[in-house]
ZABA-449620 format. One record per atom (N, C-alpha, C, O): residue number from 1; atom name; x, y, z. Coordinates in nm, 2 decimals, decimal comma. Layout:
  num  atome       u       v       w
  NUM     CA       X       Y       Z
...
//
This chain:
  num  atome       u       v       w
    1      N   12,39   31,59   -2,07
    1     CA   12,46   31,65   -1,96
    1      C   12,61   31,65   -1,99
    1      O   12,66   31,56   -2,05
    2      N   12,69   31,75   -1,94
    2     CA   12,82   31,76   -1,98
    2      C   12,89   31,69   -1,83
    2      O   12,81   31,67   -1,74
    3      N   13,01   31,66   -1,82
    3     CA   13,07   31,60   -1,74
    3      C   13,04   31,69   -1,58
    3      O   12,99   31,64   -1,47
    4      N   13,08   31,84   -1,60
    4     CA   13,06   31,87   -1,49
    4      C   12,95   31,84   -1,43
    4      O   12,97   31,77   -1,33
    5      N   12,80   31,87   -1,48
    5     CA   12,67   31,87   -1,41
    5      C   12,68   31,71   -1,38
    5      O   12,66   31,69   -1,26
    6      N   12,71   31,60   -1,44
    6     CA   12,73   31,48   -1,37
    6      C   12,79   31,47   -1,28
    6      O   12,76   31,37   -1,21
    7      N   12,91   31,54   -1,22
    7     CA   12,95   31,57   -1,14
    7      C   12,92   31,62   -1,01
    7      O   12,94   31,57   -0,90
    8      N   12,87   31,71   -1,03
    8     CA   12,82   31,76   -0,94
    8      C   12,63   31,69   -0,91
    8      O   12,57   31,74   -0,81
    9      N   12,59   31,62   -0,98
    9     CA   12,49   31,60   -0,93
    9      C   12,54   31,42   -0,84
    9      O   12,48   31,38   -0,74
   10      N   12,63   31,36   -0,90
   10     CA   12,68   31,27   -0,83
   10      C   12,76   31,30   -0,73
   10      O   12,80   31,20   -0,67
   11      N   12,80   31,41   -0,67
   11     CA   12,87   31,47   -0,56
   11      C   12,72   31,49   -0,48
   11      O   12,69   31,40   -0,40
   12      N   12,62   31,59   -0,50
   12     CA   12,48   31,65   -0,43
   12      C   12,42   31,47   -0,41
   12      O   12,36   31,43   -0,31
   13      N   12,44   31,39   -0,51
   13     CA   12,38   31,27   -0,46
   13      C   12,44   31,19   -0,33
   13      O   12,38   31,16   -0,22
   14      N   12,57   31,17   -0,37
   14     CA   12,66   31,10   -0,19
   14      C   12,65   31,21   -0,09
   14      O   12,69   31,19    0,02
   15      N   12,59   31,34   -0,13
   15     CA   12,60   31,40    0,02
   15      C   12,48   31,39    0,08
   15      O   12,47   31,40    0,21
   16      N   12,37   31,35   -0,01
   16     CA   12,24   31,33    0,00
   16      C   12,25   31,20    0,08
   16      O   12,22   31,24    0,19
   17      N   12,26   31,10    0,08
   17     CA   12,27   30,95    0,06
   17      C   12,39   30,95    0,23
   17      O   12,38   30,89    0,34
   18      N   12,48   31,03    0,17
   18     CA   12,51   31,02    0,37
   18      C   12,50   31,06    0,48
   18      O   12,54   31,02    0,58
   19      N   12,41   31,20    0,46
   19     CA   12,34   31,30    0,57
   19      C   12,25   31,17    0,56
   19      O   12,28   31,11    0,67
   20      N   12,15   31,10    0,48
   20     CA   12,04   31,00    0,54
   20      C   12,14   30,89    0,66
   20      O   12,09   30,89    0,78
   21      N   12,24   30,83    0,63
   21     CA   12,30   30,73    0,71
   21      C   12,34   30,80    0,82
   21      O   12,31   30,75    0,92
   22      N   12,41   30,90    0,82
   22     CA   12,43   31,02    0,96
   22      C   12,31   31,02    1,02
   22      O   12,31   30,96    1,12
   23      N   12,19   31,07    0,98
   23     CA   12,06   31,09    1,07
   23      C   12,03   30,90    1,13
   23      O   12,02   30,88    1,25
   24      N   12,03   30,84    1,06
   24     CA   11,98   30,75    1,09
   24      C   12,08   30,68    1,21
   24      O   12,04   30,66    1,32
   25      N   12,19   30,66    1,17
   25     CA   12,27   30,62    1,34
   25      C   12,26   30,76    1,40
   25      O   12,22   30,74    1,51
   26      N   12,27   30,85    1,38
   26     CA   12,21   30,96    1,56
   26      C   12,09   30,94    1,61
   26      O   12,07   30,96    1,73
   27      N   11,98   30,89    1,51
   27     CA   11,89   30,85    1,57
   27      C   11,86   30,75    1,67
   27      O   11,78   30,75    1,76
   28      N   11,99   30,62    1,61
   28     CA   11,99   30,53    1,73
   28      C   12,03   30,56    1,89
   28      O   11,99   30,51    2,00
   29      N   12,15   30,67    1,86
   29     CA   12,17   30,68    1,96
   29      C   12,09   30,75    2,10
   29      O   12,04   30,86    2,08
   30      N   12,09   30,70    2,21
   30     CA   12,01   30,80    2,33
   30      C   12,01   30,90    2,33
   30      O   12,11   30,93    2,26
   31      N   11,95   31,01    2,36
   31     CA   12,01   31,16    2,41
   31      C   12,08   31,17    2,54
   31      O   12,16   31,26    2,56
   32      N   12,04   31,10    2,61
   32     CA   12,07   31,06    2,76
   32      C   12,11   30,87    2,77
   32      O   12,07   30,77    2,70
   33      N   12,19   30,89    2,89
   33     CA   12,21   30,75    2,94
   33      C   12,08   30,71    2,94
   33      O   11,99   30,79    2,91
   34      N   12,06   30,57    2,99
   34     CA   11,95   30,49    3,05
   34      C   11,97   30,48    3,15
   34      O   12,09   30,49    3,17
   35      N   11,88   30,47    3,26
   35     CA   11,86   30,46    3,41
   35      C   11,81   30,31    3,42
   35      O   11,73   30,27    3,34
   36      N   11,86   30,26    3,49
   36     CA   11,79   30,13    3,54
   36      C   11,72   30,06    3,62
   36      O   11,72   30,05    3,74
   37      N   11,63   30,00    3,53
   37     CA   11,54   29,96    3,60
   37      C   11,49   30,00    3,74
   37      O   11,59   30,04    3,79
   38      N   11,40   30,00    3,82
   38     CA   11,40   29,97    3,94
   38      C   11,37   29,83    3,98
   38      O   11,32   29,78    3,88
   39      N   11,38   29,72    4,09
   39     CA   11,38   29,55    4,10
   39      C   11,20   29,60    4,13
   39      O   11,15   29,68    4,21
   40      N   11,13   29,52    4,04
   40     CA   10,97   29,47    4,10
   40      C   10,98   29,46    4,27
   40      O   11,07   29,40    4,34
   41      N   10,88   29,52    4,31
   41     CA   10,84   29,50    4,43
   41      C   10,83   29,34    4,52
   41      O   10,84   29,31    4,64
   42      N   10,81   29,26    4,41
   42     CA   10,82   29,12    4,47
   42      C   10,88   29,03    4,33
   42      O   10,84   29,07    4,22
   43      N   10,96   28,92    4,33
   43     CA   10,98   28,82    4,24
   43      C   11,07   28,75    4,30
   43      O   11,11   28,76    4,41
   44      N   11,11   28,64    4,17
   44     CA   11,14   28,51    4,20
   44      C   11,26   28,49    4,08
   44      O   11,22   28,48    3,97
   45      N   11,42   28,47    4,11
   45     CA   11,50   28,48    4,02
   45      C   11,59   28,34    4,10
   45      O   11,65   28,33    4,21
   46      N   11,58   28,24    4,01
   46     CA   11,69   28,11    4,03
   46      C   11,88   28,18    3,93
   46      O   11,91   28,25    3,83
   47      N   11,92   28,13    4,01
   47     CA   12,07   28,20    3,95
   47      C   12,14   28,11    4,00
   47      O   12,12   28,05    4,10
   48      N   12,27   28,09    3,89
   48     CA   12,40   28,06    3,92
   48      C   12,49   28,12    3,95
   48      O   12,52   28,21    3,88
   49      N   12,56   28,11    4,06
   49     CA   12,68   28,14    4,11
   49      C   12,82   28,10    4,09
   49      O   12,85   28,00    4,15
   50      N   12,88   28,14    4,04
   50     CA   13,06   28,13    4,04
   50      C   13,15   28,22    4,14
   50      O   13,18   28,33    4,11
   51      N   13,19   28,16    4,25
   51     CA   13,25   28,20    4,34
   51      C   13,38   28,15    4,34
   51      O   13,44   28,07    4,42
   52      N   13,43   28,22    4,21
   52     CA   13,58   28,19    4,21
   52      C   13,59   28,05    4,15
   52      O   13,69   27,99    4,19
   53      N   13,52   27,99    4,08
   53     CA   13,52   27,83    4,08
   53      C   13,44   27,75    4,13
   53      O   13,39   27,65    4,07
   54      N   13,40   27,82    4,27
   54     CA   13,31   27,73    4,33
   54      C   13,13   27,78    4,31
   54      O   13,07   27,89    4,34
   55      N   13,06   27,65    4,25
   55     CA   12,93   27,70    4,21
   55      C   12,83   27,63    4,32
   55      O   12,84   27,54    4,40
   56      N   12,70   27,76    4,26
   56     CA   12,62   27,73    4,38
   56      C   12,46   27,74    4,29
   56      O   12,47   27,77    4,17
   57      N   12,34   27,73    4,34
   57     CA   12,22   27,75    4,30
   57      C   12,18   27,87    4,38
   57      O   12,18   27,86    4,51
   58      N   12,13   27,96    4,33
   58     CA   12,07   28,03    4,47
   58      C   11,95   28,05    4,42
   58      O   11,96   28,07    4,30
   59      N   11,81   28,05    4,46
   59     CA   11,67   28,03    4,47
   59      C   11,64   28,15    4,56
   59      O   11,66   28,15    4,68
   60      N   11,59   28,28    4,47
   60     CA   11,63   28,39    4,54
   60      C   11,47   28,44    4,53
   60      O   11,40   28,45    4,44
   61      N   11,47   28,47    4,64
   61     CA   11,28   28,57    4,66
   61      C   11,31   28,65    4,70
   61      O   11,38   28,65    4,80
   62      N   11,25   28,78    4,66
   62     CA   11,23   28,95    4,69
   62      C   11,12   28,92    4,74
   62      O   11,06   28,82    4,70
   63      N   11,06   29,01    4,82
   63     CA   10,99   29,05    4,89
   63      C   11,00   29,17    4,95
   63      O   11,02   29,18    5,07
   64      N   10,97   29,29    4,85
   64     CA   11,02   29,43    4,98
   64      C   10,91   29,48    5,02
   64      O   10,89   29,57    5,10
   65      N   10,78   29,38    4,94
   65     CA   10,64   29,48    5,05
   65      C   10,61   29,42    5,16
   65      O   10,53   29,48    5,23
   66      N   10,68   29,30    5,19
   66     CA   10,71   29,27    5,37
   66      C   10,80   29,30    5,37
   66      O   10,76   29,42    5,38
   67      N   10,95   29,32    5,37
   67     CA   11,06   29,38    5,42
   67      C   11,11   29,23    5,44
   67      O   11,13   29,19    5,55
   68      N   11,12   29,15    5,32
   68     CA   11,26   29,01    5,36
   68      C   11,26   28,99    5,20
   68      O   11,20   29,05    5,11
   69      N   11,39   28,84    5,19
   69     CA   11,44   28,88    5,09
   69      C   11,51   28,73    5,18
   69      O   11,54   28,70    5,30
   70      N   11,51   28,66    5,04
   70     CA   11,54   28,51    5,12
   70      C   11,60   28,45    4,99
   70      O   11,56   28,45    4,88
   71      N   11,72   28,40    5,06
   71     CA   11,82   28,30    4,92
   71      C   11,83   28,16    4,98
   71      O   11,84   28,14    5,11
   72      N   11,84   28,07    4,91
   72     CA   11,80   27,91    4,95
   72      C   11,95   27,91    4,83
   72      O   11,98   27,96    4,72
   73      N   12,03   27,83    4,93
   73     CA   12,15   27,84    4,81
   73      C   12,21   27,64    4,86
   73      O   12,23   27,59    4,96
   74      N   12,21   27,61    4,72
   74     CA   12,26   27,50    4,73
   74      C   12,42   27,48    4,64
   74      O   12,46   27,48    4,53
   75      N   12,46   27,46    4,72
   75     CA   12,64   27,45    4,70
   75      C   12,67   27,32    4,61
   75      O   12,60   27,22    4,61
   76      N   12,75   27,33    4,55
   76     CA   12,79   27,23    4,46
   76      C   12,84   27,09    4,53
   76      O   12,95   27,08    4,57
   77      N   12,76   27,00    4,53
   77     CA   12,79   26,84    4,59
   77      C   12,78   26,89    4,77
   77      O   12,86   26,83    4,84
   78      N   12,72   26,97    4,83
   78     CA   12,75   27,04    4,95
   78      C   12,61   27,05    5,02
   78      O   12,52   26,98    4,96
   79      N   12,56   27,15    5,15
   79     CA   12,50   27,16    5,20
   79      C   12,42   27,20    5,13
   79      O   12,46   27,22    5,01
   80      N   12,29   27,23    5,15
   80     CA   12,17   27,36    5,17
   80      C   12,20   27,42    5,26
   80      O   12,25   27,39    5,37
   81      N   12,16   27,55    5,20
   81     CA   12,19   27,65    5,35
   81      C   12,07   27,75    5,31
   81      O   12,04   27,79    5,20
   82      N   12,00   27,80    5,42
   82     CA   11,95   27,91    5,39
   82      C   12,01   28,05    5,45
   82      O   12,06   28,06    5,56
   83      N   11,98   28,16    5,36
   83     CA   11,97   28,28    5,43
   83      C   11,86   28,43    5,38
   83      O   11,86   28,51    5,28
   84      N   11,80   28,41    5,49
   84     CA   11,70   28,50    5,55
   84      C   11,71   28,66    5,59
   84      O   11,72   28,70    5,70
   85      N   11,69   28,71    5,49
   85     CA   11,73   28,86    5,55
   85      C   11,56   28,94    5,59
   85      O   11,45   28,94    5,53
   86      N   11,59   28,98    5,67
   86     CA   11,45   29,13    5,70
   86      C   11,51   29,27    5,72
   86      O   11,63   29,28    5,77
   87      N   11,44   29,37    5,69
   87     CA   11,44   29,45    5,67
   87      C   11,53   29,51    5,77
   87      O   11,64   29,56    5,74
   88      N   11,49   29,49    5,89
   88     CA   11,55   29,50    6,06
   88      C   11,66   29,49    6,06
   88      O   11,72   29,53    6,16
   89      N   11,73   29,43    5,92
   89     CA   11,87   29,43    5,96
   89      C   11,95   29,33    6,01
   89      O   12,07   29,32    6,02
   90      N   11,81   29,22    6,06
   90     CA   11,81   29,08    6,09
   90      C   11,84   28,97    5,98
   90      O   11,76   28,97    5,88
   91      N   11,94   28,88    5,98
   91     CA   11,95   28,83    5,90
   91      C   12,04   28,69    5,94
   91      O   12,15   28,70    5,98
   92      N   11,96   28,55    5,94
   92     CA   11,97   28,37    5,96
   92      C   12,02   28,34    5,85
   92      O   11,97   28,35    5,74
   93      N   12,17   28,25    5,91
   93     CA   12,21   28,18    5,82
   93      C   12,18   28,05    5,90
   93      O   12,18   28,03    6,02
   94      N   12,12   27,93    5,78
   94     CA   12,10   27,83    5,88
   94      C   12,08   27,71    5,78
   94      O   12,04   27,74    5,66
   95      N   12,10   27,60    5,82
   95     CA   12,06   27,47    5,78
   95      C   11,93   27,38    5,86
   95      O   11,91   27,40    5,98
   96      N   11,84   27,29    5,77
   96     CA   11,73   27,23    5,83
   96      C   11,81   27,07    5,84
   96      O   11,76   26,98    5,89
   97      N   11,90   27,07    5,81
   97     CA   11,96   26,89    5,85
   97      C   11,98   26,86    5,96
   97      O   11,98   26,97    6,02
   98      N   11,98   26,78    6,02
   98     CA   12,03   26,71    6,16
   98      C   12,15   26,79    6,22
   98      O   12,17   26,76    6,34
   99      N   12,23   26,90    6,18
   99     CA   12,35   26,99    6,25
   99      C   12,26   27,06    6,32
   99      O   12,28   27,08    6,44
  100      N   12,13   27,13    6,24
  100     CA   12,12   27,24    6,33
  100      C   12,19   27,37    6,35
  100      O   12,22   27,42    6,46
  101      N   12,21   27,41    6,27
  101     CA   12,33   27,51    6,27
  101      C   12,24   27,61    6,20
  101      O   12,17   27,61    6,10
  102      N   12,30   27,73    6,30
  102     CA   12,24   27,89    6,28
  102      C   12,29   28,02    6,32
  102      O   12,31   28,07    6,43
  103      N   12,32   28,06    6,22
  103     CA   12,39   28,25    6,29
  103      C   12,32   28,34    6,22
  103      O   12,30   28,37    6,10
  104      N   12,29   28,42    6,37
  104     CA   12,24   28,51    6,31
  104      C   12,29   28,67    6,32
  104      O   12,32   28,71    6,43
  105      N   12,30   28,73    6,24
  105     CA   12,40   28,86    6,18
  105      C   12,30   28,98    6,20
  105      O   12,19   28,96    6,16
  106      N   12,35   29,10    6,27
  106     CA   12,28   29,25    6,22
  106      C   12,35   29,35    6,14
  106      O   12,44   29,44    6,15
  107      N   12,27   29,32    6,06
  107     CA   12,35   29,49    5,97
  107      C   12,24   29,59    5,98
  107      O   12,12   29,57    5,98
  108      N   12,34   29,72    5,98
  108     CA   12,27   29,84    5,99
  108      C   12,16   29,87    5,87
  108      O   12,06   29,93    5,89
  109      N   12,22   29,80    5,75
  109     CA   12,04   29,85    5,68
  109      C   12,00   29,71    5,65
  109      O   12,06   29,60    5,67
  110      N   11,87   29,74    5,59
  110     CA   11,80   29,59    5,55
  110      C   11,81   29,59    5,40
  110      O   11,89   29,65    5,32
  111      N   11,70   29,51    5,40
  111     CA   11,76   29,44    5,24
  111      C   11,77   29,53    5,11
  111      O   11,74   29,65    5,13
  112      N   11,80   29,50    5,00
  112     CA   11,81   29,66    4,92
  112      C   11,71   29,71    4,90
  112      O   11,61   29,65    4,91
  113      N   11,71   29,80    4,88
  113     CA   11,56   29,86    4,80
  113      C   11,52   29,87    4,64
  113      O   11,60   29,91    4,55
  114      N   11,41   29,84    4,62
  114     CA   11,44   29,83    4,48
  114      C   11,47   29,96    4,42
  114      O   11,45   29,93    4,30
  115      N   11,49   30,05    4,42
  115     CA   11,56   30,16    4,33
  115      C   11,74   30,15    4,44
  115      O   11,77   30,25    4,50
  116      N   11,78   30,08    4,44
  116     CA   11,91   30,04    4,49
  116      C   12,04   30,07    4,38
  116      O   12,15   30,09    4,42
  117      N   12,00   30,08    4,29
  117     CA   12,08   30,09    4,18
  117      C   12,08   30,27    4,15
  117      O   12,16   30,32    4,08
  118      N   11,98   30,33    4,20
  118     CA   12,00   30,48    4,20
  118      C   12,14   30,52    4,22
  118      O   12,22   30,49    4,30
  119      N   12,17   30,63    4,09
  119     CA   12,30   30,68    4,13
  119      C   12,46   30,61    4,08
  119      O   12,57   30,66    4,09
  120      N   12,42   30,47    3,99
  120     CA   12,50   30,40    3,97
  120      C   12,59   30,46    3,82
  120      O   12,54   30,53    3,72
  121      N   12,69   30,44    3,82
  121     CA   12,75   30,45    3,69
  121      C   12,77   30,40    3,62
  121      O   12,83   30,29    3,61
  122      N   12,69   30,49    3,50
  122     CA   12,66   30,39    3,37
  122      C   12,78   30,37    3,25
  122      O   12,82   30,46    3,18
  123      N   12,83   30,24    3,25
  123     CA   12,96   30,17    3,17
  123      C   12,96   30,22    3,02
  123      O   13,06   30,26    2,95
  124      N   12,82   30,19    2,98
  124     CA   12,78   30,16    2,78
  124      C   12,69   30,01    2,80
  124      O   12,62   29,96    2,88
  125      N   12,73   30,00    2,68
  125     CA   12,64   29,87    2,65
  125      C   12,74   29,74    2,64
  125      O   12,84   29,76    2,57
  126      N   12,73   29,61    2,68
  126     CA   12,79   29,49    2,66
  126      C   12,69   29,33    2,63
  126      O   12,59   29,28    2,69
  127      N   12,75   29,28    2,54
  127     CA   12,69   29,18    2,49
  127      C   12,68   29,05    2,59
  127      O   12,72   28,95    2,53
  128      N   12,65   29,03    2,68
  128     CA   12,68   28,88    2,80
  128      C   12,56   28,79    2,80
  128      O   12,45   28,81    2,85
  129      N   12,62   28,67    2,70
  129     CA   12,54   28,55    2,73
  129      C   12,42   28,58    2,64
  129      O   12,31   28,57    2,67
  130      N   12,47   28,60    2,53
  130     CA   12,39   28,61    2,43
  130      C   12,25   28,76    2,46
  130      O   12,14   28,77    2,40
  131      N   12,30   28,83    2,55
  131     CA   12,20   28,93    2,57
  131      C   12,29   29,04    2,53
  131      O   12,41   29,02    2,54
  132      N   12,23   29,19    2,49
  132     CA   12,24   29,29    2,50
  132      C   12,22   29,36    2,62
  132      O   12,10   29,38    2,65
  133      N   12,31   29,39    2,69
  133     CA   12,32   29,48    2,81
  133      C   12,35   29,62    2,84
  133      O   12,44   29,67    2,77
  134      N   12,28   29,71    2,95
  134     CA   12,30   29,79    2,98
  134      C   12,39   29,78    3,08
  134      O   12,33   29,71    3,16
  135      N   12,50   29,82    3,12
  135     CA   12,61   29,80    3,26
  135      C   12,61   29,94    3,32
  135      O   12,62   30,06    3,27
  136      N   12,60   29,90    3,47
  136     CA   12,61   30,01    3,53
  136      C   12,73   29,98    3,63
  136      O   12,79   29,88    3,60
  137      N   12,78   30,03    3,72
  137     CA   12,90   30,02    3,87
  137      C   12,83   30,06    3,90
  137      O   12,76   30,14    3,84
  138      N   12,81   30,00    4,07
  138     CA   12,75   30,02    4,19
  138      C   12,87   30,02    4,33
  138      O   12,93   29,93    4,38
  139      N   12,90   30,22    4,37
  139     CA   13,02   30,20    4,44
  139      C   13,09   30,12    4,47
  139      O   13,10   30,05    4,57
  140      N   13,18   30,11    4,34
  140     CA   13,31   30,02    4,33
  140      C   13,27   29,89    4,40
  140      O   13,36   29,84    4,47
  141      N   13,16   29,83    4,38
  141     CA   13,14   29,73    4,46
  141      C   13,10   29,58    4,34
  141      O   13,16   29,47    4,33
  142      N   12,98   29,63    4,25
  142     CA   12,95   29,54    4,17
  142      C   12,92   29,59    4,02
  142      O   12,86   29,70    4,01
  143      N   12,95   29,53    3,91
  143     CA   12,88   29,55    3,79
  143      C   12,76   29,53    3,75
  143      O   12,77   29,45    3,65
  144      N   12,64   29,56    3,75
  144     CA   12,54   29,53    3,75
  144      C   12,49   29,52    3,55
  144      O   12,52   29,61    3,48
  145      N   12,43   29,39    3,51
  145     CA   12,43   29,42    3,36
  145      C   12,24   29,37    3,36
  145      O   12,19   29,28    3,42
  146      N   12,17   29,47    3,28
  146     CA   12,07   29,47    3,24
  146      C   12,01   29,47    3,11
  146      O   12,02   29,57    3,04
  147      N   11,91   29,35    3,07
  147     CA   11,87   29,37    2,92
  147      C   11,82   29,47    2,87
  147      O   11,76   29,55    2,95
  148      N   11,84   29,50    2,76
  148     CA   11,82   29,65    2,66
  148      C   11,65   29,63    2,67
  148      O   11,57   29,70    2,74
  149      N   11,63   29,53    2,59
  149     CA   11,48   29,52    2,57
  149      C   11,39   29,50    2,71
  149      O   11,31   29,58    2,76
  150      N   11,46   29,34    2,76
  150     CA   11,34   29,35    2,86
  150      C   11,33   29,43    2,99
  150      O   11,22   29,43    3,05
  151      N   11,45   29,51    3,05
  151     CA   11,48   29,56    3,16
  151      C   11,51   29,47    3,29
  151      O   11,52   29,50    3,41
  152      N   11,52   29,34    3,23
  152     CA   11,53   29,22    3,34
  152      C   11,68   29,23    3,39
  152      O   11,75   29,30    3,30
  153      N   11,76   29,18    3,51
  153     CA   11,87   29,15    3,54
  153      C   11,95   29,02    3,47
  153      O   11,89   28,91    3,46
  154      N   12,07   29,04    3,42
  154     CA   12,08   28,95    3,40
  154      C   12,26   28,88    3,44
  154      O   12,35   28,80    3,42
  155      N   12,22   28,95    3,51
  155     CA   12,41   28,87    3,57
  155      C   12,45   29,03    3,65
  155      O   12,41   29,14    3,62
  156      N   12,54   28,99    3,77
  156     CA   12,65   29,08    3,84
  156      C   12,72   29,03    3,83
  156      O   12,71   28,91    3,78
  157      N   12,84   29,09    3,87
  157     CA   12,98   29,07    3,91
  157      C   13,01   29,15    3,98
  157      O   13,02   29,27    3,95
  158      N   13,05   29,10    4,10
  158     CA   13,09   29,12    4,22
  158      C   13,29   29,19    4,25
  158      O   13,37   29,12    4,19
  159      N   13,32   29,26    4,31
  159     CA   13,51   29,29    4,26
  159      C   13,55   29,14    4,36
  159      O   13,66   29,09    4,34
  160      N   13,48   29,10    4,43
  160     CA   13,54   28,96    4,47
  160      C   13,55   28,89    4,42
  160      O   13,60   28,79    4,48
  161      N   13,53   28,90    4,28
  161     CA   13,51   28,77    4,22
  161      C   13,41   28,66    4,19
  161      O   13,41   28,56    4,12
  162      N   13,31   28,73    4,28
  162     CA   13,14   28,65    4,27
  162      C   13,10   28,65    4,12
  162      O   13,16   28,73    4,05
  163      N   13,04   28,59    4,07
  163     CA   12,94   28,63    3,93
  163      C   12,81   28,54    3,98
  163      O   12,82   28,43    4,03
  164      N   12,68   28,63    3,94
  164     CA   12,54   28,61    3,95
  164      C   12,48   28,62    3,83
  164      O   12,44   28,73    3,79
  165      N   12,46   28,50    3,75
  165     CA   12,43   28,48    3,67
  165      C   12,27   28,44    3,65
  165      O   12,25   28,32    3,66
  166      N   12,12   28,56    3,61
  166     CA   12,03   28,51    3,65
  166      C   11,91   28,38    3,52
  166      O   11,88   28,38    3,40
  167      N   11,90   28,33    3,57
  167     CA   11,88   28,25    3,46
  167      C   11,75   28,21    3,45
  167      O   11,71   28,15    3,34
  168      N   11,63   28,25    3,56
  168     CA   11,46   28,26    3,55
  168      C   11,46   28,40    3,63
  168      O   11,56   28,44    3,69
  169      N   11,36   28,47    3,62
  169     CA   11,32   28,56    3,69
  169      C   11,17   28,60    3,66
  169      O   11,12   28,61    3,55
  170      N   11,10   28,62    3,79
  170     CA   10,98   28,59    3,80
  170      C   10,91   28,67    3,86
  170      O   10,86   28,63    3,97
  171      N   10,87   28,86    3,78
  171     CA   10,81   28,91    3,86
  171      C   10,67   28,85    3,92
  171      O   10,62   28,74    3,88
  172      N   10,59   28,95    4,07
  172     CA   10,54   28,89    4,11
  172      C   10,49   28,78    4,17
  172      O   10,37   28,76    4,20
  173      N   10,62   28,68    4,18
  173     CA   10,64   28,56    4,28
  173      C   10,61   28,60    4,40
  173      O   10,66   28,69    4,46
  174      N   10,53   28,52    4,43
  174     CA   10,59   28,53    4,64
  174      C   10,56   28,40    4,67
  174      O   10,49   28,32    4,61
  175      N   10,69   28,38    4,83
  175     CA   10,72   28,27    4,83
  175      C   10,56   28,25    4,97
  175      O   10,51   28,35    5,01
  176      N   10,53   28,15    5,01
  176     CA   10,42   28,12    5,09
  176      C   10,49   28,20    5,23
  176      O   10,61   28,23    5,25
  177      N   10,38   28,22    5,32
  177     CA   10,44   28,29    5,42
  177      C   10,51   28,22    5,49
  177      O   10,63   28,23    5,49
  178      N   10,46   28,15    5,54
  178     CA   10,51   27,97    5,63
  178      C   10,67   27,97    5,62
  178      O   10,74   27,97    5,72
  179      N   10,71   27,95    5,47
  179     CA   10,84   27,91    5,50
  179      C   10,91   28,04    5,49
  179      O   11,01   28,03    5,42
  180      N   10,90   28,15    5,53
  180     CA   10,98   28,26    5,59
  180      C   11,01   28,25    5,73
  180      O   11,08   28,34    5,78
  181      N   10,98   28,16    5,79
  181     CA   11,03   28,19    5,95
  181      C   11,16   28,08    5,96
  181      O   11,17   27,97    5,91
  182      N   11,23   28,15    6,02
  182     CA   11,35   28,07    6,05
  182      C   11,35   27,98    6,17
  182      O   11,32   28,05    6,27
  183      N   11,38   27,86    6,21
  183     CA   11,37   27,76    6,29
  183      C   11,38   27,79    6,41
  183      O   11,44   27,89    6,45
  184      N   11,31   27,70    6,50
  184     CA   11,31   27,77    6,70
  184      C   11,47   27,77    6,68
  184      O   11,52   27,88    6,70
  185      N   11,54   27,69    6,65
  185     CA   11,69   27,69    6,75
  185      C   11,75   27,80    6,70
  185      O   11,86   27,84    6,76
  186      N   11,71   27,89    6,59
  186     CA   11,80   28,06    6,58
  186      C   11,76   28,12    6,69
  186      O   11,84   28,21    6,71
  187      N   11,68   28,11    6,78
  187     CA   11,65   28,18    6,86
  187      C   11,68   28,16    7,00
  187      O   11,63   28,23    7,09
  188      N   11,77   28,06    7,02
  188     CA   11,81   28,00    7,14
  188      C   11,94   28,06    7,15
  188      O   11,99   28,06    7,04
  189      N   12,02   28,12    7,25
  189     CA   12,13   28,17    7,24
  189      C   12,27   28,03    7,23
  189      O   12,37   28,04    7,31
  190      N   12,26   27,94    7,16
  190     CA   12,33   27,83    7,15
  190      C   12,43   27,92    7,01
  190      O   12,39   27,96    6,90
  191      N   12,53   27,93    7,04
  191     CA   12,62   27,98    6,93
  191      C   12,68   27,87    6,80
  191      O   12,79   27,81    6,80
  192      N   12,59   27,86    6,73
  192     CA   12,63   27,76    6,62
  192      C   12,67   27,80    6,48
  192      O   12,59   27,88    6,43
  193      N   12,77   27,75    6,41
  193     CA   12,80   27,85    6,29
  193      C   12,76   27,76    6,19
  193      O   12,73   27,64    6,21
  194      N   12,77   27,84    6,06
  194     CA   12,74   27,75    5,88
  194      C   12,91   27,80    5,87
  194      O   12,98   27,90    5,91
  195      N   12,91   27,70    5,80
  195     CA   13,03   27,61    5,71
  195      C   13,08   27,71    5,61
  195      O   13,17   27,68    5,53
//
């Protein structure tokens, strides 16, 4: 072979050799964003909280085929507190200790719905806590980050400064019916507040 045809067949070979590496990352890439998840109809996600510094446990149960949605949050060196949401809009903040202490709040909608995240704006992809995430913004409100593979939640961030960091999650948990009711004294008009 004379110089040129080596030439040119080592030129036809790197064009060969990088149209394959071109195909192969476009291939990785989506054609479209990813949509997220919708939340399982019922589960069980234990999470840490960072509220600016201040941490908490929250023991968090979905439930949207009754319409409640219940976080048991234990504060750092601090109270238990529960809070109780239903669908109604109804929603008990309260302690079972010797205070007795209970408020109870109405908001106009109830608890999220699992396709809640409909509509959210999708960031890219970010690496958090050793997971590969999907990120989305939820009206300027929270960052929502979800695993690539499993589709599980695995942390928000809140613009307050909250971070929900999930650390078990358990579709198809449900919590026993029994401890969904909130204590007689929410229901007494005795105006008592949580801390």
């Amino acid at each position: 072979m004379d110089l040129v045809s080596t030439r040119i067949h080592s030129i036809i070979l790197l064009f060969l050799v990088l149209s394959a590496v071109v195909e192969i990352s476009v291939a990785d890439v989506p054609e479209t964003e990813p949509v997220p998840a919708p939340w399982p109809e019922q589960f069980h996600a234990l999470m840490l909280m960072n509220k600016s510094g201040s941490l908490e446990i929250v023991d968090l149960w979905y439930d949207w085929v009754n319409g409640r949605n219940f976080n048991i949050i234990q504060k750092q060196l601090g109270k238990l507190t529960y809070d109780l949401e239903w669908n109604n809009g109804t929603s008990f903040y309260y302690t079972l200790d010797a205070s007795r202490t209970c408020r109870t709040v109405h908001f106009e909608v109830g608890i999220l719905r699992p396709n809640w995240l409909d509509g959210a704006n999708y960031l890219g992809q970010r690496n958090v806590s050793g997971f590969l995430c999907n990120v989305w913004e939820k009206v300027d409100f929270l960052w929502y980050y979800e695993d690539v593979v499993s589709k599980r939640p695995v942390q928000w961030i809140f613009y307050t400064g909250r971070e929900a960091h999930v650390m078990t999650f358990e579709v198809g948990a449900v919590l026993e019916d029994k401890k969904w009711q909130a204590p007689v004294y929410c229901f007494h008009n005795e105006k008592k507040s949580i801390e």
